[in-house]
C-alpha positions in Angstrom: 22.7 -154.9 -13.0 22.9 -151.6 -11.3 20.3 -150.5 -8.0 19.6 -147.9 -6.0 17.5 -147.3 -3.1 14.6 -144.9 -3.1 13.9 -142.9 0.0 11.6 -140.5 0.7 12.8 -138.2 2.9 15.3 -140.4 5.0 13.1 -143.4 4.8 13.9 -146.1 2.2 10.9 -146.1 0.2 12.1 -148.8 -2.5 14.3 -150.4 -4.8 14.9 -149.1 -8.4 16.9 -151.2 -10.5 18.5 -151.3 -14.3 18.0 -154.8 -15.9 18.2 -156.2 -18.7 15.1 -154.7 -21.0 14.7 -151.2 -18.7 14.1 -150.6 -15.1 12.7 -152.5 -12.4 10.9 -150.2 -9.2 9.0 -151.7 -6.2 8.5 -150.4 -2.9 9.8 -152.0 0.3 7.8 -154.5 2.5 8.1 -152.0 5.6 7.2 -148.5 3.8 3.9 -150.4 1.9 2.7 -151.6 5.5 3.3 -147.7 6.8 0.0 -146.0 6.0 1.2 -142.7 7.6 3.9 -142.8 4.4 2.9 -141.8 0.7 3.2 -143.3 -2.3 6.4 -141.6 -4.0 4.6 -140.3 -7.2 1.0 -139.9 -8.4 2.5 -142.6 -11.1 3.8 -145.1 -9.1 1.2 -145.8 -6.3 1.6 -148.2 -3.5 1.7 -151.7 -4.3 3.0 -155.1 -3.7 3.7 -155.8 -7.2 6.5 -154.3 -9.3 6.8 -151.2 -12.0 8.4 -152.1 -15.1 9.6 -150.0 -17.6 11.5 -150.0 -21.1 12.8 -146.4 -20.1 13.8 -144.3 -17.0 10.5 -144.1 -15.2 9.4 -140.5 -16.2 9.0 -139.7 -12.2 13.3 -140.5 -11.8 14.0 -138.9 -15.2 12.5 -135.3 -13.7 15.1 -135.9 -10.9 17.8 -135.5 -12.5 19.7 -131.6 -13.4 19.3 -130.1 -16.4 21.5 -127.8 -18.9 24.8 -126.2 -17.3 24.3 -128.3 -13.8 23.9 -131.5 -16.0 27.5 -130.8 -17.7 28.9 -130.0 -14.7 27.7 -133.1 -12.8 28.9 -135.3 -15.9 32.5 -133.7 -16.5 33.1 -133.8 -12.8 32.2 -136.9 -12.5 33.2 -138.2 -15.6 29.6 -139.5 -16.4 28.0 -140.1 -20.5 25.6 -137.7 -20.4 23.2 -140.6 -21.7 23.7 -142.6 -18.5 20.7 -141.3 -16.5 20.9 -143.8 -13.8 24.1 -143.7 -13.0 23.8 -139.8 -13.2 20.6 -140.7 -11.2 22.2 -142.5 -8.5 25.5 -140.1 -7.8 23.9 -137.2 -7.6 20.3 -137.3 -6.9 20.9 -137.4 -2.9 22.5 -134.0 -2.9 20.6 -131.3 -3.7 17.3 -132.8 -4.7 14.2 -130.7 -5.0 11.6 -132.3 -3.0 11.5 -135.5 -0.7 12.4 -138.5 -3.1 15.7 -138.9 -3.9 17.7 -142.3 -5.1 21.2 -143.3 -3.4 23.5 -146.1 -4.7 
């Protein structure tokens, strides 16, 4: 079982997770008590309970490079192109469009 932290900006946000059966998000005690912080995407909204999800949560999936960048990330960093989360997780933090990015 592989899991990364969610932050928005520089706060951690949440937990995503791979399990067994798909992927596993739910935000942090802390950042659902802080009304001054928003949810993370339109499609996953603040709650206490937990997303579930036979695939890469649409949201995470759009966080991730594309074409030339994506086969550069992978051959660098010796990742299956197929892998999203670990792809996800290495290289989300560095470069990310936006404030929401995902760290091992």
């Amino acid at each position: 079982m592989k899991k990364g932290t969610v932050y928005y900006r520089d706060t951690p946000a949440g937990v995503l997770e791979k399990v067994d059966g798909g992927y596993v998000f739910r935000y942090n005690r802390e950042y659902l008590l802080d009304t001054s912080m928003p949810d993370i995407s339109v499609t996953l909204p603040k709650t206490n309970g937990e997303y579930r999800s036979r695939h890469l949560f649409p949201f995470f999936y759009g966080l991730l490079a594309e074409g030339p960048q994506k086969e550069r990330q992978c051959r660098e960093l010796r990742i299956d192109e197929r892998d999203h989360f670990t792809r996800l997780l290495e290289t989300s933090a560095y470069g990310a469009i936006g404030a929401v990015y995902v760290k091992a």
